[in-house]
N, C-alpha and C positions, 0 to 999 in steps of 0.2 A: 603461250609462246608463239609468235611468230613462225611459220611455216619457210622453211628454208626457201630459195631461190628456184628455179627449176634449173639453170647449169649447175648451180652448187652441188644439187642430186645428182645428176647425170655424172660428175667430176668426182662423188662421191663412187658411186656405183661400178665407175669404169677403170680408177685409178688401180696402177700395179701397183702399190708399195704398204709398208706398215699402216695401222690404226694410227699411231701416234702422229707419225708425217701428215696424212689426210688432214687429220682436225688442226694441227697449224697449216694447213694450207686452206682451209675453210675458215681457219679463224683471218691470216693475213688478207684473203682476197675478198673476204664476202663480209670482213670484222662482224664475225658469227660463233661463238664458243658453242660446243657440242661434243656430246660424251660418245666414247667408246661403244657403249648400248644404241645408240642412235644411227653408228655410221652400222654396227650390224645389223639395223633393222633394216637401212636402205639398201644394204649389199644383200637380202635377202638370206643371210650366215648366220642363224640366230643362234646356230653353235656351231657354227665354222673356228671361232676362237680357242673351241674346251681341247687343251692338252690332249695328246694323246697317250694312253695309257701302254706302256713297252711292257708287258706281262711277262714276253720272253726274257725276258733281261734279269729275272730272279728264278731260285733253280723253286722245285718245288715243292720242297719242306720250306721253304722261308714264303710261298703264300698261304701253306695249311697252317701254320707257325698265325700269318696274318689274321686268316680264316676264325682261328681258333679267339686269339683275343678279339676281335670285330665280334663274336656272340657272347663273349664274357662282358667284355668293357667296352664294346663300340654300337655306335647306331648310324642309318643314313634315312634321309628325310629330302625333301622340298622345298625350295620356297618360290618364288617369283621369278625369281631369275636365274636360282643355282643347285644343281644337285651337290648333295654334302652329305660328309662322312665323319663322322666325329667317333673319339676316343679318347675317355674320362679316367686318368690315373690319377694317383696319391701322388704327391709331391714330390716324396723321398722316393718313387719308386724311378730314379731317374736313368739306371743302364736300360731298365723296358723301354723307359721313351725314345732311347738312343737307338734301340737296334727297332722298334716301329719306323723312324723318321728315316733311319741308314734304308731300310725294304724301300720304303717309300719313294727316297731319292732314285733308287736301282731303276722306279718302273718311270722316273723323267715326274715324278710327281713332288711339289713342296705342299710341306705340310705348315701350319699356321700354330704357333703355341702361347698360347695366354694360360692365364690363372683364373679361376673358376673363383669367384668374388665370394669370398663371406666362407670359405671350404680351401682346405689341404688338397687340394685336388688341379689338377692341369688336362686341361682340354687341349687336343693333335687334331684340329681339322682340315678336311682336304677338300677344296669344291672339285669335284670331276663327273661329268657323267657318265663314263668308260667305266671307273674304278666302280660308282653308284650301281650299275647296270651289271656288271661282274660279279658283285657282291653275291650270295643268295639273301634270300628272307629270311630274319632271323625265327621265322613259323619255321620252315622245311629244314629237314635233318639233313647234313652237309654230309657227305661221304668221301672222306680224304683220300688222296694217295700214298700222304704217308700221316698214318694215324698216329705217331707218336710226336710228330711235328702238331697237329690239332691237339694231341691233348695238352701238348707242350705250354699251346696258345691259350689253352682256356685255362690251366692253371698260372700262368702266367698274369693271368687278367683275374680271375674268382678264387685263388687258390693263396696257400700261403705256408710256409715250412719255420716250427720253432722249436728251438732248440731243449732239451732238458740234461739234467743231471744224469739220467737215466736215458736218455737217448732221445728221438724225433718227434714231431706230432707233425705229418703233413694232413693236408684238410681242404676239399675242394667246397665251398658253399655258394648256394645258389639256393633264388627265391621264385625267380619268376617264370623261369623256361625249365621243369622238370624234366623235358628230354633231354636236356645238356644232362643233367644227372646219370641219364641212363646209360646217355653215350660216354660219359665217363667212367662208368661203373665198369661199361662193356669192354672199353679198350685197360683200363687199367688191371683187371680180374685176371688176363690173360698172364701176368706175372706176379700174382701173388695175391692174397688175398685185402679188399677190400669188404668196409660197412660201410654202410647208411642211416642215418640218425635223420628226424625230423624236428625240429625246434622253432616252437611255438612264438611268436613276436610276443614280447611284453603287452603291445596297447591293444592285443588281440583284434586289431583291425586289418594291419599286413599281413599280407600271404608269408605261410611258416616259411621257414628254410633247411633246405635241406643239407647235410654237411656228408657228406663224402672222406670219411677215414683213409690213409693206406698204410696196412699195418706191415711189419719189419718186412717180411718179404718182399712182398712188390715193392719196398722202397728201395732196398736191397741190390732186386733187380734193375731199376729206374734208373737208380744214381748210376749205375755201371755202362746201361747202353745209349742209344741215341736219343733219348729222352734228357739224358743230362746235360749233352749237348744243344739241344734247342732249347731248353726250357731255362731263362734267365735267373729264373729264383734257385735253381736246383745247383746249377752253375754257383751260384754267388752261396749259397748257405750250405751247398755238401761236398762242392767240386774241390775248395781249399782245402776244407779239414778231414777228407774223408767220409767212408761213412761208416757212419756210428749203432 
């Protein structure tokens, strides 16, 4: 490509107004087409553009709430040009995706929602480098302010509640980060008793899984406090009918 002009740069470089204005004004006066990526390269704003992340704008059970499904069901990564956040639900699980997207909006952020090709599943991605940079690693152990909003989140994302004849089966499973387990084990123990089971993959190639039980008590206690409240599954399968 052709090297711009040197007023066109200078006009690029100096101009007050939008991205979009510049480049029809580069494209009418120099009949020169140029992307968005281009004019922040010569404005020297190579993330002068990335949103900024309003954090104060959600209270703080609805980021540990966030916190919580981002190590269940989210990941963020790199590429060339974008920090990204992604967040892989089930299809049917769709008031979770509603109140992920509702946090999301709160912090001035849109989130992006396709279908996960060939899978029941729906990908919520967000490019930011605020939200990326906020995030922790999903290595380091996160330490909430309010732990029942993270556990909220991570059962929300790894967990699942079904119903029987005879009463509930909640169940938190996870493969691949056995400290979520622990930290689950940790914060849910404190109202009632929880197990731990380990179950082996069938192709005995993947890492077991571990399944996290909460037997009548602590569920008891769960459905009744602020746990039922943040947590969407608890809400939709114990909030209506009671619990059982």
């Amino acid at each position: 490509m052709r090297r711009l002009p040197r007023d066109a740069v200078d006009f690029i470089k100096s101009a007050q107004t939008s991205y979009s204005q510049i480049i029809l004004n580069v494209q009418k006066q120099w009949n020169r087409h140029i992307s968005k990526g281009l004019v922040s390269y010569y404005r020297g704003k190579k993330t002068g553009r990335t949103k900024q992340l309003y954090r104060e704008k959600i209270d703080q059970h609805e980021w540990d709430w966030l916190v919580g499904l981002y190590y269940a069901d989210g990941c963020k990564f790199k590429d060339r040009y974008h920090h990204i956040i992604a967040f892989t639900l089930a299809s049917g699980e769709i008031e979770i995706q509603n109140k992920l997207v509702s946090i999301l909006d709160k912090t001035g952020l849109k989130a992006r929602i396709s279908p996960v090709r060939g899978e029941k599943a729906t990908d919520i991605r967000v490019c930011n480098k605020y939200l990326y940079l906020t995030l922790p690693d999903k290595g380091q152990k996160y330490f909430p302010n309010s732990s029942l909003a993270y556990l909220a989140g991570l059962f929300d994302g790894d967990g699942h509640i079904k119903k029987h004849p005879c009463g509930e089966k909640w169940v938190f499973s996870q493969a691949k980060y056995p400290n979520l387990v622990k930290q689950v084990v940790s914060i849910a123990q404190k109202y009632g008793k929880v197990t731990v089971s380990l179950q082996q993959r069938k192709d005995n190639k993947s890492k077991p899984v571990y399944r996290v039980s909460f037997l009548r008590e602590a569920r008891r206690v769960l459905s009744r406090n602020e746990f039922s409240e943040y947590c969407v599954r608890c809400k939709l399968e114990v909030g209506r009918a009671g619990f059982s």
